[in-house]
N, C-alpha and C positions, 0 to 999 in steps of 0.2 A: 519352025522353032516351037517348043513345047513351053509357052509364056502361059502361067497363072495367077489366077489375083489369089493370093494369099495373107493370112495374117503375117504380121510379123513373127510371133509365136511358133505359126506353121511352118515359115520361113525357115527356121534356125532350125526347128526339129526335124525336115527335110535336108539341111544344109551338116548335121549332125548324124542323118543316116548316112549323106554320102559318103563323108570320111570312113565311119565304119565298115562300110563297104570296099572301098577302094586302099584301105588300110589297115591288116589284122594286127598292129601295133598298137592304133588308137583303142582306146578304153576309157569309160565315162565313169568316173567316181562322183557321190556326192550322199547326202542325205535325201532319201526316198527319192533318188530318179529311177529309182529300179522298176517296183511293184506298181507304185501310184504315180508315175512317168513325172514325177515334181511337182511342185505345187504350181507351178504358172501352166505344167504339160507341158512344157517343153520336150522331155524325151520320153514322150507317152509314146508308148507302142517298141520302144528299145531294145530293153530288155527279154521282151516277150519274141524278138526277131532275133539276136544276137548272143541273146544267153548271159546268164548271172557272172561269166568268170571276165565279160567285156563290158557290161553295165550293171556296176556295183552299189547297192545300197551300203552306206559306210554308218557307223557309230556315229552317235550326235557330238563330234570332234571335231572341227574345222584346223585348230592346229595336226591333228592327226590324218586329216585328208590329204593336207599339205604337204605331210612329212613323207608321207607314204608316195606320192606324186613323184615327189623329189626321185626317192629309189628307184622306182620305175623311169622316171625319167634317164637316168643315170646309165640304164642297163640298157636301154633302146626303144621304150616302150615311149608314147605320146600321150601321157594321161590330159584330160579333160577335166579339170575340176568345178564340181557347181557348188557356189557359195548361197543356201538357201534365200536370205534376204541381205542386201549389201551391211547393215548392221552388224552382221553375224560372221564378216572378215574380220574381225579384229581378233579373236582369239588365235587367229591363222597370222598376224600382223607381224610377227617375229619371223615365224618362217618363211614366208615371202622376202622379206627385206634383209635376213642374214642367211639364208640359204638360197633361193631362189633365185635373186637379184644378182647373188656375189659368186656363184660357184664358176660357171665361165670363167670369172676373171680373175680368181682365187688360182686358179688352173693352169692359167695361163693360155687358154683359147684348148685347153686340151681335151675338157666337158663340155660336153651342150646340153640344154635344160629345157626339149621341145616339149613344153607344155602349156595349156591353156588356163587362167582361173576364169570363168564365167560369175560375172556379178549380176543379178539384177539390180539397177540403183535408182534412184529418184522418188519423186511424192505425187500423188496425183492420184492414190486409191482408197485412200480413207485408211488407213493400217493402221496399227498400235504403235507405240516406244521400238525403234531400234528396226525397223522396216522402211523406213523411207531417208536412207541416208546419202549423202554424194561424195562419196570419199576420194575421188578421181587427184585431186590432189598428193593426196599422199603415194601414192604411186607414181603418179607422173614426175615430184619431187626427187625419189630414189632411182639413182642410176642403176644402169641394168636390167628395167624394166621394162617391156613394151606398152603402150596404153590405148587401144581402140574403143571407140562406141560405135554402133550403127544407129540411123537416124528411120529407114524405111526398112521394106520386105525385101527390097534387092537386094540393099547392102547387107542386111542380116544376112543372107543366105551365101552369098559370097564372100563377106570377109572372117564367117566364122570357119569355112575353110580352109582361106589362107591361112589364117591366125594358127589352126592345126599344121597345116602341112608347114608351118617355121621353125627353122630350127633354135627358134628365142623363147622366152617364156614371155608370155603375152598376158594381160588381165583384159578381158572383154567384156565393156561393160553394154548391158543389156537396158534400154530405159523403160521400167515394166510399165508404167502406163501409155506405151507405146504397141502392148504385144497384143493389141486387140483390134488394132489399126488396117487395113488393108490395104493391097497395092499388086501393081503386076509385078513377077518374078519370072525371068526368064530361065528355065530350066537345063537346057541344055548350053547355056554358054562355057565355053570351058575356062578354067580358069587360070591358063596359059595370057591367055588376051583379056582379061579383065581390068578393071581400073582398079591400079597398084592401094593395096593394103595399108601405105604410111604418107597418102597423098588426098590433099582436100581439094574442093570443088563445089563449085560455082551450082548452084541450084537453082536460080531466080535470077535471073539478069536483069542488071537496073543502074541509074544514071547516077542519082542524087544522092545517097549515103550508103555507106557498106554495112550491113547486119550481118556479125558471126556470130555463131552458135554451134551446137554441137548433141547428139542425143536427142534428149526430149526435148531440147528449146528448138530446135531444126520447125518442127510443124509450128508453133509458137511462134517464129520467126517468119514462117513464111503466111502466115494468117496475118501477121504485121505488116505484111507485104503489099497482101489484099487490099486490104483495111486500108492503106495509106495510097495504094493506087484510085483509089475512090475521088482522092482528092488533089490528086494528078502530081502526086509523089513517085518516084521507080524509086525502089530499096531494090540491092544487091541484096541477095542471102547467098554467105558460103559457108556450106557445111563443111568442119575442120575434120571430123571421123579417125584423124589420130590425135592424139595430148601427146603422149610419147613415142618417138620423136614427134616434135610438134610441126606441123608443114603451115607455114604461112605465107610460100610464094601469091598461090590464087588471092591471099587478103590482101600482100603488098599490092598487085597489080590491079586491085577491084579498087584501095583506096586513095591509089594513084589518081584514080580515074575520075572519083566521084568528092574527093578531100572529105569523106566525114565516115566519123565509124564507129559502130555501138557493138557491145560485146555483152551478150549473154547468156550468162547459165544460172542453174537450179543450186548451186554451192554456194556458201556465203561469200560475200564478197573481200573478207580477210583474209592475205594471200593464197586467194584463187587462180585459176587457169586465168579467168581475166587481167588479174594485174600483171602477168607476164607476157600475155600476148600485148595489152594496151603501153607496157613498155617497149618491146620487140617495135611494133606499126608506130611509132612517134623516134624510136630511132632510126628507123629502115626509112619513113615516109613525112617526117618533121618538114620538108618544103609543099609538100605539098596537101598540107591539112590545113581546114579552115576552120575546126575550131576541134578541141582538147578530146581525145579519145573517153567515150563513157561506157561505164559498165551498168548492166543491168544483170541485179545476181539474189540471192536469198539471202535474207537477214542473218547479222553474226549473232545467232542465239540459235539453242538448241530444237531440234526441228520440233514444231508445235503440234498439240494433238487433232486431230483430222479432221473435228468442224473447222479450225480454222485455218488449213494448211492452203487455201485458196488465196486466202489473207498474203502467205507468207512464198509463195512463188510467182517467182516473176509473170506477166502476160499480158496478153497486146496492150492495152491500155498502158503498162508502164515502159514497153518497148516504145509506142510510138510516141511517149511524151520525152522519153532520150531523145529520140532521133529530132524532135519536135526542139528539143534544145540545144540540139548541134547547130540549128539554123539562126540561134537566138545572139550566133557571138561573131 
């Protein structure tokens, strides 16, 4: 097997040739993934293999990348759309949600909408205003949408595949301070036999509380892991890798196991992903929890500026005083 350590970053942009290759329908739209391969590189080297008519630099338009996706999507084509920094979907936020979301079912199963939006989302780079945002919520809110993150280089590589080869409209969210990361990627696994697309799992096995997370809390979580095995704690970590559809069998059966469970992400904690999973695990698993599901999430205030965004996301020290207080009741 052709297994490499990869970044994350390399991952997707590997994961990005393949589709291209095995698909003359797929075509990547975005702002400068063309010439200057994006700003993270992600589709560095693309354009220059592919050609300008299947890797498109577009107008600084994000409703009009959208819109234009949509047609092509319409007609048979697989567009790709990259959202420069997660901030920078909201002028695209109409189109996604009244077009994107609802054509399928407007149709009555007669359209399909196979296409991808690529977000990069989270904080953790020092950025300006409107660069480190976590919008996963809103998406994962509106029906009709799919909603993946990937947490390592494997899963980049392999689920930005799937996400193309579906025939749903998918938002992929990328967690950029994640893309510099490394790990082995198996290259030739095919993705007939992979581990399915809208299905979470287990990453860390452990006795005494269940830590989920998702994206960039994943390494977060499992550094909390560490940290707390030192002192003869096992923490569960299962990474969720879809929001929409949400899969929570692996958490029910991990907090079966261990009765306690902390829920973490980078989005504020005002109806976040957490409040819906921490209600889902207290209905599903209410006998068997020994004390109240907690969340550990980002302040409900707007994201702060970069010296202090350390301040303002979550990490091990406030994961392992959660977990530290699931034992206190």
């Amino acid at each position: 097997m052709a297994t490499e350590t990869l970044t994350m970053g390399k991952a997707l942009n590997t994961g990005l040739r393949r589709a291209l290759e095995n698909d003359p329908k797929v075509v990547i739209m975005g702002e400068d993934v063309g010439k200057l391969g994006g700003v993270f590189r992600i589709t560095d080297g693309l354009q220059k293999d592919f050609g300008d008519q299947r890797v498109i630099d577009t107008p600084l338009a994000e409703s009009g990348i959208i819109g234009t996706a949509v047609g092509l999507a319409i007609r048979g084509f697989r567009p790709i759309c990259e959202i420069q920094f997660d901030g920078f979907v909201y002028p695209a936020y109409d189109q996604i949600v009244s077009q994107v979301a609802k054509m399928h079912y407007r149709s009555q199963g007669k359209v399909t909408i196979p296409m991808v939006i690529r977000i990069p989302y989270g904080g953790g780079i020092g950025a300006v205003e409107h660069h480190s945002e976590s919008p996963e919520a809103y998406f994962a809110h509106t029906a009709g949408l799919k909603v993946v993150t990937c947490a390592n280089p494997q899963d980049a590589y392999v689920m930005i595949q799937q996400a193309i080869a579906s025939d749903d409209p998918i938002v992929f969210l990328e967690p950029k301070r994640r893309y510099w990361e490394k790990g082995p990627v198996d290259l030739d696994a095919p993705l007939s036999g992979a581990y399915p697309l809208h299905a979470a799992r287990v990453v860390r096995p452990g006795t005494d509380a269940t830590v989920l997370a998702y994206g960039p809390m994943v390494r977060t979580a499992l550094d909390a892991a560490t940290a707390a095995a030192e002192d003869g704690r096992e923490l569960e970590v299962v990474d969720l890798r879809t929001l929409s559809p949400l899969d929570l069998t692996a958490a029910y059966e991990s907090v079966r196991r261990t009765g306690r469970c902390v829920v973490v992400h980078e989005a504020p904690g005002n109806l976040g992903l957490g409040s819906e999973i921490a209600a889902r695990i207290t209905e599903e698993c209410f006998y068997s929890l020994e004390s109240p599901v907690l969340r550990v999430t980002g302040f409900d205030t707007p994201y702060p500026a970069s010296r202090v965004e350390e301040e303002y996301l979550p990490d091990l020290d406030r994961v392992l005083d959660a977990v530290d207080r699931t034992f206190g009741w």
